[in-house]
N, C-alpha and C positions, 0 to 999 in steps of 0.2 A: 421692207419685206419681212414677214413674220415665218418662224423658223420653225417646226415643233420638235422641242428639249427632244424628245423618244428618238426622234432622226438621230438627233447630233450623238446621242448614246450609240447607236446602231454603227451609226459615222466609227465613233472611235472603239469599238470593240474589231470592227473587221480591220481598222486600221494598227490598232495594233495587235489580233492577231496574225493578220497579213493572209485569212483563209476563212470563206464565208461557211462551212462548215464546223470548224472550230466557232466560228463568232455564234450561230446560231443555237450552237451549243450553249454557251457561257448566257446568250440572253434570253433559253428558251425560248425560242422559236422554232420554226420550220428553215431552211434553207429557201426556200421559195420562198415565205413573205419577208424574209430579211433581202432577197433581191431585188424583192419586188420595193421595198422603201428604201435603199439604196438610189435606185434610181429615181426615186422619186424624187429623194432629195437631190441628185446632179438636176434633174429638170428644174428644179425650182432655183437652184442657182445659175440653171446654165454654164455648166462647165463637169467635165468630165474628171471624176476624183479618182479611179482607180485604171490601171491599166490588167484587163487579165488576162490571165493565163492556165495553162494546168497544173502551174506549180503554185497559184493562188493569185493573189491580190497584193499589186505592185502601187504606191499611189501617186500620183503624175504632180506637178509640179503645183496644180492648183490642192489639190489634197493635202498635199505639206503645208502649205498654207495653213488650209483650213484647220488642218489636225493640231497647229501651234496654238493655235485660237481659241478653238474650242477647250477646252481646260476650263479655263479659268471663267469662264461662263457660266463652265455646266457647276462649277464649285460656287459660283453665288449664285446661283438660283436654288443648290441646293440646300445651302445654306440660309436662305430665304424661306423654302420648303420647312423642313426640318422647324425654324425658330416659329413658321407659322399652325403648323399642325401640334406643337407642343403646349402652344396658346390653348386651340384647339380642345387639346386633350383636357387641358385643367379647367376651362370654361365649361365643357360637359362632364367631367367627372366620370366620362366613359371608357376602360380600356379595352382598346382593340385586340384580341387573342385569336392568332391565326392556327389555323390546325388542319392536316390534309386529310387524316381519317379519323384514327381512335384516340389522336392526341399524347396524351400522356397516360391512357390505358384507365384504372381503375384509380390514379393517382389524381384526375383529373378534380373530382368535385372537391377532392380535401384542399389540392390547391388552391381554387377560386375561394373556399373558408376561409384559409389562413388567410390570403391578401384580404377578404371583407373584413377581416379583425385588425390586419394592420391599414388598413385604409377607410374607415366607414365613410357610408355615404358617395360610395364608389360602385358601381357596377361595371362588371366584366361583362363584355361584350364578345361570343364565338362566333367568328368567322372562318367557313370550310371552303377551301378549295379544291378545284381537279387537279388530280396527279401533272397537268401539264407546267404546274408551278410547285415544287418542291418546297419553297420557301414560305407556302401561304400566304402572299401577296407580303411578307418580310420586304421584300428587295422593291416592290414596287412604292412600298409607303400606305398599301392600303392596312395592314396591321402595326401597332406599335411596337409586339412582341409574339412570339409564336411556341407551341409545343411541337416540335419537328422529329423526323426521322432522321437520323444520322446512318451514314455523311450524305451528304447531299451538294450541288456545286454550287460555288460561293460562300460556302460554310468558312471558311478562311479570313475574309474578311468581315464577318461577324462575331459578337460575344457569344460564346455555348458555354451549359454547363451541361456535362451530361446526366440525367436525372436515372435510367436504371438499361438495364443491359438483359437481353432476352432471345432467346435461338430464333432462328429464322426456321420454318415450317413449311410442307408442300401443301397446295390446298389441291384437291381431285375431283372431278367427277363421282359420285356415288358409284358407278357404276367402271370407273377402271379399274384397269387389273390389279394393280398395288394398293386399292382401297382397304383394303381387311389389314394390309400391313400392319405391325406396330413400330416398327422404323423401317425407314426405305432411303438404302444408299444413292445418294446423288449421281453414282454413277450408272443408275440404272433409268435416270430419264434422261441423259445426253440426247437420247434421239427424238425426245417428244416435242412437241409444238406448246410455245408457251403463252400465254396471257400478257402484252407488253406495256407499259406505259406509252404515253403518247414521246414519238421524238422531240418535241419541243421539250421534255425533261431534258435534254442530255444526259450528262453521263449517271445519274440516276435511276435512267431505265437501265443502263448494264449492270448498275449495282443487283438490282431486282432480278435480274435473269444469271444472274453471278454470272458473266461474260468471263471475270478474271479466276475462275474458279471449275472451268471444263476441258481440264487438259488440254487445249487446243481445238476442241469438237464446237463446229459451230451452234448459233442458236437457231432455233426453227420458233420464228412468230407465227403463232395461229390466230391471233387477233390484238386488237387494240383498244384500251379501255382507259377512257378519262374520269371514270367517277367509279368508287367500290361496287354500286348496282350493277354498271356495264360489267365490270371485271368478274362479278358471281354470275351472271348470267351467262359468259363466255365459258366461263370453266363447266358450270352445269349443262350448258346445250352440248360439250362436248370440243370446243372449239381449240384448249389448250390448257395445260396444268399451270400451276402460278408458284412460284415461294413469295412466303407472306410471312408476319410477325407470330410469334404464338398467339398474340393477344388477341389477334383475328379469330379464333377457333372458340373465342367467349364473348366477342363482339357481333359475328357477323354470323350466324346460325341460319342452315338452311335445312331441309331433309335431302338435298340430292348436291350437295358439296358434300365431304367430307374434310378433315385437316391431320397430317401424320407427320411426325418429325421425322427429319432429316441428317443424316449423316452426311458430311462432307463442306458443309461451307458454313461461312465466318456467321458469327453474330449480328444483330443489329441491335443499335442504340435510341432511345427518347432521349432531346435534351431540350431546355428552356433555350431559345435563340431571342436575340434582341440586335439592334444598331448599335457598334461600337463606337462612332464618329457622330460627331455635331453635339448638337443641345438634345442628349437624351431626358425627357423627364423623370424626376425621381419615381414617380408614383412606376415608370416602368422598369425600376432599377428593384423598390418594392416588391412588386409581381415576379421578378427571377428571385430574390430573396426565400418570398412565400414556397418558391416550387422545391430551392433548392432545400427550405428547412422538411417539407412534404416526403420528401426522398428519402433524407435523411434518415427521418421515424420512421419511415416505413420497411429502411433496410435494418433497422434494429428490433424491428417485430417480430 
């Protein structure tokens, strides 16, 4: 019987966080399709791995089993992974650079210089994904290395450097009422309807909506956006206000957005993310090097 690795990953998240909310969180998903491939996998084994309840996810005697087992499986396959995609890399001479929106801002192109000087004959290769993966296919293996938004979940057990640090901004409707602002305190949209990431972010869509940063005042989603276009069109038809990077306000121009700083919540960070574990290639140890010297200069400009 053939197993697919993704199950056994999905297997040991809920099992060990014993709550399929929590799990779907940590693997970006939905709640639903993570119950939905739970069960797929008791089908395919025939036997029933969790016992539930409302207090979460208990696992019955076959589950312990399993849950001992799998380990050490998923560590040589990964291991397998890893030493074959690193082959991979150096046989094409291509790196993979994963990125969700604006990357590393305006630092971006000096980056990819620096690594062509210390690497020739190497091409970078950008790869964007939707807000429903924070990590830019990092955590999946489809990038080598990413320019990310800090923090974001799983950032823990990856390498970060942080490359530069920038206010977090409201983007609006042209046409709301705090648009002409020139600062507008955070305490004056508690009540408005915001622009969300998709749930399968987890807890990165709260970061985005500052959830830990509303005195207690719930959030009101007015919509949900997987890609920057959904998210400017949502804000422009009127649907919901967003906070967003400054860097958005020189990246993503429209005539009927607007973007105004914001008083009252924390910063957000760019930083170079990479795999801390296995056979990382140099040429991606390289590429954080290049980003990190990029910073560097540019914070002494």
């Amino acid at each position: 019987m053939d197993i697919d690795t993704r199950l056994l990953r999905y297997f040991t998240a809920v099992a060990e966080e014993g709550h399929l909310t929590r799990a779907a969180e940590r693997l970006f998903i939905s709640q639903p399709a993570l119950t939905k491939q739970i069960r797929q996998l008791e089908a395919q084994l025939g036997a029933e791995l969790f016992s539930r309840s409302r207090n979460g996810m208990t696992l019955t005697e076959a589950g312990t089993a399993l849950a001992a087992a799998v380990p050490p499986v998923l560590a040589a396959w990964d291991t397998a992974l890893r030493t074959t995609r690193s082959a991979a890399v150096r046989a094409a001479r291509v790196l993979r650079v994963g990125f969700v929106a604006s990357a590393a801002n305006e630092m971006t192109q000096r980056i990819i210089a620096e690594f062509a000087r210390r690497r020739p004959g190497w091409r970078v290769r950008m790869l964007q994904t939707g807000w429903e993966d924070p990590t830019a296919g990092l955590a999946g293996g489809e990038a080598d290395v990413a320019l990310l938004r800090l923090p974001f979940p799983g950032q823990d057990e990856l390498g970060v450097e942080v490359l530069l640090t920038e206010d977090r901004w409201l983007a609006l409707p042209a046409t709301h009422r705090l648009a002409d602002r020139e600062l507008i305190d955070f305490r004056e949209v508690f009540d408005e309807p915001f622009v969300a990431t998709p749930d399968a972010s987890g807890w990165w869509r709260d970061y985005w909506l500052a959830a830990d940063e509303r005195d207690g005042h719930p959030v009101t989603v007015g919509a949900v956006a997987n890609t920057p276009d959904e998210w400017l069109n949502a804000i422009a038809n009127g649907f919901g206000i967003s906070l967003t990077p400054e860097a958005t306000a020189r990246f993503y121009q429209r005539p009927d957005v607007v973007y105004r700083p914001v008083r009252g919540v924390s910063h957000s960070q760019v930083g170079v993310v990479w795999p801390r574990e296995g056979d990382v290639p140099d040429v991606v140890h390289d590429f954080v090097r290049s980003a990190v010297t990029v910073s560097r200069a540019v914070s002494q400009e």
